[in-house]
N, C-alpha and C positions, 0 to 999 in steps of 0.2 A: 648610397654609399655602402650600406649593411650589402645587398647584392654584391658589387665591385667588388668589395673584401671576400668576399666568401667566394667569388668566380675567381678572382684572380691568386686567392693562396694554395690553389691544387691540391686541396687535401680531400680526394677521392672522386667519386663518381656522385657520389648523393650529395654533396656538401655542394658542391658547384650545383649541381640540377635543382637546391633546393634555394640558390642563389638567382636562377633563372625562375625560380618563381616569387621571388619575390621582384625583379624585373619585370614580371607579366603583373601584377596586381600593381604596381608604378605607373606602368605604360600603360594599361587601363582606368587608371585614376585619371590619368594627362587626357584621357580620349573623354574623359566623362567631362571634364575640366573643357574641351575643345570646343565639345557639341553644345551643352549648357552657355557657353558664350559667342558661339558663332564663328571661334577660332581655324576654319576648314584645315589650315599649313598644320595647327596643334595635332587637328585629329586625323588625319594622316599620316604624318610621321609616328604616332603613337600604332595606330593600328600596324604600319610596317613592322614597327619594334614588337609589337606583341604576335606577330607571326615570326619574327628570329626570334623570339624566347621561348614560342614555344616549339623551334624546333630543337633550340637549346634543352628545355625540358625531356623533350624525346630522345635528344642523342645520351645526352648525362642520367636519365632517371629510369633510362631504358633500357637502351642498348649498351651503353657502357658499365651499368649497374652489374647487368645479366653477365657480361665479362667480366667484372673483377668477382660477383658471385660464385662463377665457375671453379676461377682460379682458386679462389680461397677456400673453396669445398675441396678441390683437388687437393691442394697442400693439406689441407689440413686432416685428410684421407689417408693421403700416404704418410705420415705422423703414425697412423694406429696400424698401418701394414708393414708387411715383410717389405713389399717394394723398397726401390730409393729413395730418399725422403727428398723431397719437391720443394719447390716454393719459385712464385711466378718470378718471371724475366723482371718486367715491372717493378717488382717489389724489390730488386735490389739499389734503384734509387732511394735513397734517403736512408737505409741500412747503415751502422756505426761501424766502423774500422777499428778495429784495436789489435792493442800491439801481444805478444805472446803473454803479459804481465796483467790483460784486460783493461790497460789504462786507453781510452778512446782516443785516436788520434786526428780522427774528421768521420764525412758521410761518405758514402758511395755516393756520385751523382749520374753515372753511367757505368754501362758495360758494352763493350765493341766487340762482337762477335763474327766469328770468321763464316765467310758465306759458305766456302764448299763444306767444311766440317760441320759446323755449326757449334763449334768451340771458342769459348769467352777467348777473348788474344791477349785485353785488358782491361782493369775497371779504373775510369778514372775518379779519384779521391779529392773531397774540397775539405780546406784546412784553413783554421783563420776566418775573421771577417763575421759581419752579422749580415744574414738576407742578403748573402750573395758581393754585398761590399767588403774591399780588400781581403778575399778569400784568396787561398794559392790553390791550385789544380794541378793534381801528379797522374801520370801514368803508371800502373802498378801494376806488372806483367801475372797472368793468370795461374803463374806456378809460384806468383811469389805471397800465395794468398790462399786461404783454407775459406772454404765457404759452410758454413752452417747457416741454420734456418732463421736465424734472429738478427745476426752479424755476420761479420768478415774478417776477418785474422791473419795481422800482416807474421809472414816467414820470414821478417827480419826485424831489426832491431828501431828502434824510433828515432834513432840516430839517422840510419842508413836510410829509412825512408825519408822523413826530411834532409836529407842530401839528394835524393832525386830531383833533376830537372821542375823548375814549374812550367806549366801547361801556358800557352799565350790561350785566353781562352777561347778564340775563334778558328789557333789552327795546331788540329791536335795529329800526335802522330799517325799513320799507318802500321805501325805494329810499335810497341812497349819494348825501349833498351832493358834488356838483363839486368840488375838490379846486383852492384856487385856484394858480397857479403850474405846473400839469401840464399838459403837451406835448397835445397834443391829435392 
């Protein structure tokens, strides 16, 4: 259950990979459990499992690690330079919204970015709800939004944003209505 929890709450590369390993010391309890009893279907199924865990291990404590290390030395680089100051695609899920007064008004839970440019178009925002239940989701046009490094800063008032549209969450627009009342 401690595994599941930790795989399943997405909170980074190590947390999940270090959830897969406790799935591999499980699935090799079950094999030792199998073989000690003669259970052949136990220790089969266990040794499958403990070869997806540990690719689990590999993709999460490895490969994916060595990516979000990147990113975050990046960012965190261009912080002490003259450059533009950075911060991963990634990382703008789960970033706070708030409004020009700092009062939070949801997360980011995406950003939809244009292929040819490669300009955000929109981010959408969840509002409401605990763990995703009766949350609202808005489309938040990309000029109607300041991005710094920590957060995201609606360009209009907390009114006008909760007047926006909600999102049906499966079908989201193709580009973000203009947002009327936002600073331009």
């Amino acid at each position: 259950m401690v595994a599941a929890m930790m795989t399943a709450a997405n909170l980074g590369a190590r947390v999940t990979g270090w959830g897969f390993v406790v799935f591999t010391i499980g699935s090799v309890g079950w094999m030792l459990v199998g073989a000690s009893t003669g259970q052949s279907n136990l220790l089969a199924t266990n040794a499958f499992l403990t070869l997806v865990n540990g690719v689990g291990i590999w993709r999460w404590l490895g490969r994916q690690a060595t990516y979000e290390d990147g990113g975050t030395k990046a960012k965190e680089t261009s912080r002490r330079s003259a450059a533009p100051t950075l911060f991963t695609a990634t990382g703008i899920a789960g970033m706070p919204v708030v409004d020009s007064a700092g009062e939070e008004q949801g997360k980011a839970v995406e950003a939809l970015v244009e292929c040819e440019t490669g300009a955000v178009s929109y981010v959408v925002v969840a509002t409401g709800g605990f763990a995703g239940v009766q949350e609202a989701l808005r489309a938040v046009p990309r000029d109607a939004l300041e991005f710094h490094c920590d957060r995201l800063v609606l360009r209009m008032t907390a009114d006008r944003f909760e007047a926006l549209d909600p999102l049906d969450h499966g079908d989201w627009p193709a580009e973000a209505a203009a947002p009327a009342g936002a600073r331009r």
